[in-house]
C-alpha angles and dihedrals in degrees: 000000000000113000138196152199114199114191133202105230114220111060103011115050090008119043087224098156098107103045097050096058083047089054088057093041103048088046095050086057101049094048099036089052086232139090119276117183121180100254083066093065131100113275085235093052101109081053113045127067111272098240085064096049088046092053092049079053089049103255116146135180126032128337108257103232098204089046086046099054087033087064087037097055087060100044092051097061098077081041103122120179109237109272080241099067104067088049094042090047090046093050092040099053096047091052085059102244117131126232142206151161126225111187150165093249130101121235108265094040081062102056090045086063106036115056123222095272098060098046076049091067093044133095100187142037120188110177127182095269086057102065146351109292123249137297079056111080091230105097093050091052098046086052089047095043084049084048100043102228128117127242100261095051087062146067136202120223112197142136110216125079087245091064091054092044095040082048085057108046086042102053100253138112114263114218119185116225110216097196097066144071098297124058122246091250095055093043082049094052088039080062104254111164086220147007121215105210084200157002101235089112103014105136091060089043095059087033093058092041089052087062095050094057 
């Protein structure tokens, strides 16, 4: 029976967290015409939409896109995926179990953060223009239905209360991750089966939670 292990993508395959205050940051100041450091954002920011942390700034009306990638093009080059993710793909991959992400990011926002040689390891994409966005299932069963296994041969490994819930509603086992932008606690309460406290051995632990489904 095929298998498979989706990922959210910041904070658990990307560190992304810096970068993604100084996205908010270098875009409120951009917009707001003063300077915005990240010590000036909201001590929720990494974890609330960012419609909601730029309001608290003053920002009002709709997100310009251009100013927004603009801000983003800046943050992202000090982006590094986690040391973990080429070794957990490559296992992954050998012991035939496909593999996948399904984030809220668009496309080419995507291809700005991963390098070739991680795209390289991956089977699916699902960014946020293909499908609703979690904590909606539809982007996990769109990535499954790409992949051609069914939701209890796979698991989800996120770090935000919308992936558990988004594993639920979709059929597939929700795994927290410890090491990204939620706390255990919250990825427990959210309903993960399990939460990882960290990626040291990642690729036998999904591996071993794959067979067990």
């Amino acid at each position: 029976m095929k298998r498979a292990v989706l990922f959210d993508l910041d904070g658990v395959l990307v560190d992304s967290h810096h970068a993604q205050l100084a996205t908010l940051a270098g875009f409120a100041t951009s917009a707001l015409g003063r300077r915005v450091t990240i010590a000036d954002l909201p001590s929720w920011a990494a974890t609330t939409p960012r419609e909601h942390v730029l309001a608290e700034l003053g920002h009002v009306g709709t997100i310009d896109q251009d100013r927004w990638d603009a801000a983003m093009a800046t943050a992202t080059l000090t982006t590094e995926v986690f040391p973990f993710a080429t070794k957990a793909l490559t296992a992954l991959r050998a012991a035939a179990v496909t593999t996948g992400i399904v984030t809220l990011r668009n496309r080419r926002r995507v291809d700005w953060l991963l390098p070739p040689d991680i795209l390289g390891l991956l089977d699916v994409i699902v960014c946020y223009e293909d499908a609703a966005p979690k904590p909606a299932p539809d982007g996990l069963l769109l990535a499954l239905g790409k992949l051609g296994v069914a939701p209890a041969y796979a698991v989800f490994l996120g770090d935000m209360p919308s992936d558990m819930h988004a594993a639920r509603a979709a059929g597939v086992t929700p795994i927290g991750a410890g090491w990204g932008f939620s706390s255990p606690t919250a990825l427990t309460r959210a309903g993960a089966t399990v939460v990882l406290p960290r990626a040291d051995d990642l690729a036998d632990t999904l591996l071993s939670l794959t067979s067990m489904e």
